[in-house]
C-alpha positions as CSV (number, residue, x, y, z in Angstrom):
1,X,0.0,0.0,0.0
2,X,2.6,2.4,1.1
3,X,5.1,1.9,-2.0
4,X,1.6,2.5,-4.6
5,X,1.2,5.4,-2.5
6,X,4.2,7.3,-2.7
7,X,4.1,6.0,-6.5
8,X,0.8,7.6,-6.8
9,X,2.4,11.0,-4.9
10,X,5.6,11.3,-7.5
11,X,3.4,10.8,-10.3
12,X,1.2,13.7,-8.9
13,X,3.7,15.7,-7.6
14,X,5.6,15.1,-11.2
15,X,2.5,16.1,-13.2
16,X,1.8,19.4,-11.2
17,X,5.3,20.6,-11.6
18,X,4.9,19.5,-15.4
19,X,1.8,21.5,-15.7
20,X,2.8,24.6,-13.3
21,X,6.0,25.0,-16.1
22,X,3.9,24.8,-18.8
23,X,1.4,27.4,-17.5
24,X,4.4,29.6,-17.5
25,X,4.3,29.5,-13.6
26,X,8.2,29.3,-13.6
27,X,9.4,32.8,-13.7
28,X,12.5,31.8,-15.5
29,X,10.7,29.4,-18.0
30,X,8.5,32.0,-18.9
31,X,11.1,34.9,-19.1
32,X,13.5,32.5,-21.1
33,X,10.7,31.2,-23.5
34,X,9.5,35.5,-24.4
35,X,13.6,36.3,-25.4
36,X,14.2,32.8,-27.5
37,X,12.7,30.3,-29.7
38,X,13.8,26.2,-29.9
39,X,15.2,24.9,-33.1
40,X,13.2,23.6,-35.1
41,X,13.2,20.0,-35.9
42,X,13.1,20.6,-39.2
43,X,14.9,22.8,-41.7
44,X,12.8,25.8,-42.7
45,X,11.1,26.7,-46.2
46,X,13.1,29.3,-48.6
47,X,11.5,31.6,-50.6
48,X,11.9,30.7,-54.3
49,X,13.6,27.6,-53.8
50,X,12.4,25.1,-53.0
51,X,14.4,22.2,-51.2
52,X,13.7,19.0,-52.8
53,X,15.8,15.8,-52.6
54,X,17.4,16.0,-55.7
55,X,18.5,19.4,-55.1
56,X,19.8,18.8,-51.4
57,X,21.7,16.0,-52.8
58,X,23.2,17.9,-55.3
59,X,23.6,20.8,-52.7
60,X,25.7,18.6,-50.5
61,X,28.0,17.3,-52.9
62,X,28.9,20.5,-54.2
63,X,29.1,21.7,-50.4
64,X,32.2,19.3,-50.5
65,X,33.2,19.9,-53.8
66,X,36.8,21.3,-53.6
67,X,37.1,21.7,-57.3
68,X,34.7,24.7,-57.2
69,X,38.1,26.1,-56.0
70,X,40.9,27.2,-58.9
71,X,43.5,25.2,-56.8
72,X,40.9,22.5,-56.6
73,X,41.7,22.0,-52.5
74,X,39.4,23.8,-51.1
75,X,35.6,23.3,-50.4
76,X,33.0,24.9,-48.6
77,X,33.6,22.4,-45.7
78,X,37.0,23.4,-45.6
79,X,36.5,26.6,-43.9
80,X,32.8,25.5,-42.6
81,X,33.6,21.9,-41.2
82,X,30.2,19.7,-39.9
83,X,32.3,17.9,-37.8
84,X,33.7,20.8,-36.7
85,X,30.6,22.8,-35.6
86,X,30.5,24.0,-38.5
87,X,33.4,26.5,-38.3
88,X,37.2,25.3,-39.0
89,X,39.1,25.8,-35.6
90,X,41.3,28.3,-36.6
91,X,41.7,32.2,-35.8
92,X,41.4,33.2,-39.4
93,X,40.9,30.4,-42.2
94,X,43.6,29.7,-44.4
95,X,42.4,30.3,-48.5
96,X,44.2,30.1,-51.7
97,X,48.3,30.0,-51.9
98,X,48.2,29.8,-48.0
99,X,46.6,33.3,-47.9
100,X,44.9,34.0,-44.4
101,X,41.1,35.7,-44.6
102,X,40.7,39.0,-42.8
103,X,37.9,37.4,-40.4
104,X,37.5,34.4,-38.2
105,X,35.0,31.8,-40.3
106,X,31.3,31.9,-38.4
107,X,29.5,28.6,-38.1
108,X,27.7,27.2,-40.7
109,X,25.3,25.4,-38.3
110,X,22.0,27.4,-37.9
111,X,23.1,29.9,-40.3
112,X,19.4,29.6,-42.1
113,X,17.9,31.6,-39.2
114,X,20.4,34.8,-39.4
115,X,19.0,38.3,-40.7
116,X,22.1,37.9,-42.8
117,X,25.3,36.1,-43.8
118,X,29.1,37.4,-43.4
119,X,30.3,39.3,-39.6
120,X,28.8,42.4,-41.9
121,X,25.8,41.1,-43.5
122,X,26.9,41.4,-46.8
123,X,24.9,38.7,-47.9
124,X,21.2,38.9,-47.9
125,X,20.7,34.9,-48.0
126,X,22.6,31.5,-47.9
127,X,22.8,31.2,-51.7
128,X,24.3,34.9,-52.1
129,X,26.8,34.1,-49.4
130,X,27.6,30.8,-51.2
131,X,28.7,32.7,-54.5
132,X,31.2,34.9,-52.0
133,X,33.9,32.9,-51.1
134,X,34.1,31.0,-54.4
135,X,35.5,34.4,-55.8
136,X,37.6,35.7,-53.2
137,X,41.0,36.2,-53.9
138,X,41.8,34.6,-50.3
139,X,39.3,31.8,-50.0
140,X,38.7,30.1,-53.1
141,X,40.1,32.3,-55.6
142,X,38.1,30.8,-58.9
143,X,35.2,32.7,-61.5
144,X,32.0,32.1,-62.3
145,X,33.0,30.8,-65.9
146,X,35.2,28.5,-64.7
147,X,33.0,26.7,-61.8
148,X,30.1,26.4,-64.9
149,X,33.5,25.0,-67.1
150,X,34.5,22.8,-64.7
151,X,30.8,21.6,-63.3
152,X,29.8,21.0,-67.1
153,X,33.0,19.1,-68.1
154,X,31.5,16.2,-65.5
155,X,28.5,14.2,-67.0
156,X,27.3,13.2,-63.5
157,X,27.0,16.5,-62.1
158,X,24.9,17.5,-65.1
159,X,22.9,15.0,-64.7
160,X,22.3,16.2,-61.6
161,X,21.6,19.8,-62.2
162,X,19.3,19.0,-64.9
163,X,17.2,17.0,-61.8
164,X,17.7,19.5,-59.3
165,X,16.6,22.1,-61.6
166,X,13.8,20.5,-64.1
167,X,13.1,22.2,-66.9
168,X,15.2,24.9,-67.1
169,X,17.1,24.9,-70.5
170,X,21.1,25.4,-69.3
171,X,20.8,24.1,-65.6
172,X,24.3,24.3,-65.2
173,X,24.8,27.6,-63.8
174,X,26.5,29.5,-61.4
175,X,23.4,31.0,-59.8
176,X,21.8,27.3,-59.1
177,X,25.1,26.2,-57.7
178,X,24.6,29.1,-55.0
179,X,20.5,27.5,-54.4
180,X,21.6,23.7,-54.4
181,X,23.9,24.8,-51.7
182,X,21.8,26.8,-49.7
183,X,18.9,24.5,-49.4
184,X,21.7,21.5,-47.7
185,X,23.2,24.3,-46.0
186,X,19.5,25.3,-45.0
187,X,19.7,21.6,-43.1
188,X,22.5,21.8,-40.9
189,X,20.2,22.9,-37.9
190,X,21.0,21.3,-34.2
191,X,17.7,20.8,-32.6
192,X,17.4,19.1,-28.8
193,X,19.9,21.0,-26.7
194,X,19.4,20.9,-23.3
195,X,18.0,24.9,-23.4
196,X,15.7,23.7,-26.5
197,X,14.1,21.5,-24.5
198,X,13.8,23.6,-21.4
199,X,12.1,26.0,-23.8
200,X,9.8,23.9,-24.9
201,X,8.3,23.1,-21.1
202,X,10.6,21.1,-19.6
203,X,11.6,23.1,-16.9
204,X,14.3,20.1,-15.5
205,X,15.9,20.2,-18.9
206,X,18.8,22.6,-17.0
207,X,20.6,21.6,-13.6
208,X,20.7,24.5,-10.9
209,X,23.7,26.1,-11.9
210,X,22.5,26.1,-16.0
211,X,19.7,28.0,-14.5
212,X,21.2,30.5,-12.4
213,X,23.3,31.1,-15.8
214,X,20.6,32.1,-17.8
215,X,19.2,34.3,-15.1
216,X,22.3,35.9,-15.3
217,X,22.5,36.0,-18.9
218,X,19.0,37.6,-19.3
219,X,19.2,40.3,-16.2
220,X,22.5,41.9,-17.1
221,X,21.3,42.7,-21.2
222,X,23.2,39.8,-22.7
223,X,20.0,39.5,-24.5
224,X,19.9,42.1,-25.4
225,X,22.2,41.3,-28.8
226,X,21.8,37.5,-28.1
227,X,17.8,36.4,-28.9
228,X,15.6,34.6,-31.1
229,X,15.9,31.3,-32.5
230,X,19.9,31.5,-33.1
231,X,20.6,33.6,-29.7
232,X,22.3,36.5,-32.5
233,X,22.0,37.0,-36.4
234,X,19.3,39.3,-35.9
235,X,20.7,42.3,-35.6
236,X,24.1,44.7,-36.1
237,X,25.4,46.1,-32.7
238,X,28.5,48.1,-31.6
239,X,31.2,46.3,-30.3
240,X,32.3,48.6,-27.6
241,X,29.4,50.4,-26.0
242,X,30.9,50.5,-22.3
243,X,34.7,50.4,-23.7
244,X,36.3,49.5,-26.6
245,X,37.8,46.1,-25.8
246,X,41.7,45.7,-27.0
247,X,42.8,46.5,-30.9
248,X,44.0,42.4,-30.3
249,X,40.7,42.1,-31.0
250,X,39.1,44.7,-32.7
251,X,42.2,44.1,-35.4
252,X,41.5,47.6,-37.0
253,X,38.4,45.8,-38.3
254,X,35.3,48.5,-38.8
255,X,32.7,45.9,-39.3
256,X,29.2,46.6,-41.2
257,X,30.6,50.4,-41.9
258,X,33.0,48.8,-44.9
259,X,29.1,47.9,-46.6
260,X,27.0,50.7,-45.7
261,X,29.9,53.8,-45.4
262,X,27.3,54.8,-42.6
263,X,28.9,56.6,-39.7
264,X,27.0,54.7,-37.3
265,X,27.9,51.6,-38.5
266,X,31.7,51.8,-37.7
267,X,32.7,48.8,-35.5
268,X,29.2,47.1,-35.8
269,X,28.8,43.6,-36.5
270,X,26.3,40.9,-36.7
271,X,26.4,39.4,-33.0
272,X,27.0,35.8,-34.0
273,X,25.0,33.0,-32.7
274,X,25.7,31.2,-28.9
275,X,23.9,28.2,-30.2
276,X,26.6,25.7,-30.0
277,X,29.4,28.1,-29.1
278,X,31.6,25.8,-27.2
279,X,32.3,24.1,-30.7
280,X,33.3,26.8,-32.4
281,X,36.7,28.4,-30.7
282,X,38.1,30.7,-31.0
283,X,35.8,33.9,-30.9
284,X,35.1,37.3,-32.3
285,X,35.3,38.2,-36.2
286,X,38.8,38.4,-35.2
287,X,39.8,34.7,-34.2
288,X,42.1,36.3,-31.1
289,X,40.0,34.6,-28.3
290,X,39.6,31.0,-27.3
291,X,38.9,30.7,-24.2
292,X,34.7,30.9,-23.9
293,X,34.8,32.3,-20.4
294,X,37.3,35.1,-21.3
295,X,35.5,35.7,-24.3
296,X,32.3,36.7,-22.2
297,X,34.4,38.3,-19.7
298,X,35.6,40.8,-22.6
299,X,31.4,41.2,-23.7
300,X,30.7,42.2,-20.3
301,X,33.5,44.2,-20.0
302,X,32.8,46.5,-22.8
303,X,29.2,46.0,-23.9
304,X,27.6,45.3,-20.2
305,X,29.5,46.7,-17.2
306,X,28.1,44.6,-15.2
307,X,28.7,43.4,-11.8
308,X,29.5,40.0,-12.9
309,X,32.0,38.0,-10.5
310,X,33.7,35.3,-11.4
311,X,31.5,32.7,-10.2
312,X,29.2,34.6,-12.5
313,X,31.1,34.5,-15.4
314,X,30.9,30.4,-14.7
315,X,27.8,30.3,-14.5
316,X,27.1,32.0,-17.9
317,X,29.7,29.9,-19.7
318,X,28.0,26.4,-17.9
319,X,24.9,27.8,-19.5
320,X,26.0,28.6,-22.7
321,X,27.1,24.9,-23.3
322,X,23.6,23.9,-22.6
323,X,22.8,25.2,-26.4
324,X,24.7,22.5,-27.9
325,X,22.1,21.0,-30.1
326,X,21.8,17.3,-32.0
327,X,24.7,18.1,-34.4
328,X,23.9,16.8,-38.1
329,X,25.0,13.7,-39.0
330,X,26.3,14.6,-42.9
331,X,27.9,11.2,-44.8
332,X,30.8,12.4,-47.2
333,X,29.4,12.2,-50.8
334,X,31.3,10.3,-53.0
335,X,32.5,13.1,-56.4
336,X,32.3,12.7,-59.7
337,X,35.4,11.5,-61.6
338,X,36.6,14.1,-63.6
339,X,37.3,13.8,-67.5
340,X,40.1,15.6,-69.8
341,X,37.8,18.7,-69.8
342,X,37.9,19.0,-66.3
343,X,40.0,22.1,-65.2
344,X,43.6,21.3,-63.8
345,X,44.4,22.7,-60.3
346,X,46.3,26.0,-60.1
347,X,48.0,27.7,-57.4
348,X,48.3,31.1,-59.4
């Protein structure tokens, strides 16, 4: 009797506390669940392009296609590893002849839900980002022409286009490269962190300490540039507002006022997203941080001044780790062999 009783009382006691989260009677819960949104378990619909199975396919293999670069070395993964988090574990990525890019490489993973693409936003969408890096002198250093040359000397890969792209008369092109890769690139979304599900009304999801961290995080303004489905890529803020942190890191780097030559803009950037931010050392667009704790000791520092002691700090960065999602599990497509009309590498 006794042991169906207290079975009877953990049930009920588990189903009120169940309920009283869901009816937003948890303070933090609700608070938490009015600044962010869960991932999505899904990846989410593009306007005017539609994601379909042939095109995802065709999306991923070029995604890993390191002959899109004139030295023939270097893919999108290179720089935007899955396995990595979707960034490449290094403070600046290395491009063409060894050349090093101006700005630490931002995650891949989630990147569907920013405002924008690039630390500026120089990109409205995936596909227009996509078409960047395949052209820049320091990344992959190749042309247009030459990625429609070298995709069209390749039977199986027009094959392909003509089934991603049905109906269109030349499929081949450099524009649909850019779509096939944003709509796989459009899938690399990491639902089911512990903070996703905590969102969505389980309010055990997060230990104590995870908890206190987020209280932390959303009384002291972190929030504040950190919201939203991706916890950032919404918006362009000032890195600065209480003190401009070192020139280390600001590396003489004006942000989104090299785009819009707007006075305001100088030394704004997109605030990148936490989700799955202990994957993707080191920090800032410029690479100089890698240590996660100092790198939100620095945001307080110069965008907060808050009051945060170290045991705060902690507490922040134990939270933060909590938005480590269900990372995509991405199988390595095997390429198309290429024929005598297929481009040879260069390193000019």
């Amino acid at each position: 009797m006794k042991k169906t009783y207290l079975a009877a009382l953990v049930f009920a006691l588990s189903w009120v506390a169940t309920g009283y989260a869901a009816e937003g009677g948890d303070s933090l819960l609700k608070d938490a669940q009015a600044a962010f949104k869960p991932i999505p378990d899904k990846a989410p619909v593009i306007k005017d392009n539609e994601a379909t199975p042939d095109k995802i396919e065709l999306g991923k293999m070029l995604y890993f296609e390191p002959r899109l670069s004139k030295s023939s070395l270097i893919s999108c993964n290179t720089c935007h590893n899955v396995g990595l988090g979707g960034a490449d574990y290094q403070q600046t990525s290395t491009g063409h002849g060894w050349k090093k890019g101006p700005r630490n490489a931002p995650t891949v993973l989630n990147s569907v839900f920013n405002l924008a693409q690039f630390w500026d936003g120089r990109a409205k969408d995936l596909a227009e980002q996509a078409k960047g890096p395949v052209q820049a002198g320091v990344e992959m250093n190749n042309t247009p022409d030459n990625v429609v040359k070298t995709l069209n000397s390749m039977p199986e890969y027009v094959d392909l286009f003509k089934k991603a792209f049905p109906g269109q008369a030349d499929p081949v092109s450099f524009d649909n490269m850019a779509k096939a890769i944003e709509v796989f690139e459009a899938t690399l979304i990491t639902p089911d962190s512990q903070f996703d599900l905590f969102l969505k009304g389980n309010a055990q999801a997060l230990n104590q300490e995870e908890k206190e961290g987020l209280k932390l995080f959303l009384d002291h303004g972190c929030v504040s540039c950190h919201s939203g489905v991706n916890m950032g890529g919404d918006g362009y803020y000032e890195l600065g507002v209480v003190s401009k942190p070192s020139e280390k890191i600001i590396a003489g780097d004006k942000g989104r006022f090299a785009v819009t030559q707007a006075k305001n803009d100088e030394f704004s950037f997109k605030s990148p997203s936490l989700r799955n931010i202990e994957l993707t050392p080191p920090y800032f667009h410029s690479g100089v941080v890698w240590d996660l704790k100092e790198a939100v000791s620095v945001m307080n520092d110069s965008q907060l001044g808050a009051d945060l002691k170290e045991g705060d700090l902690d507490k922040i960065v134990v939270f933060l780790k909590s938005t480590t999602g269900k990372q995509p599990q991405v199988v390595h497509p095997i390429l198309p062999a290429p024929t005598d009309a297929t481009p040879k590498p260069s390193l000019e």
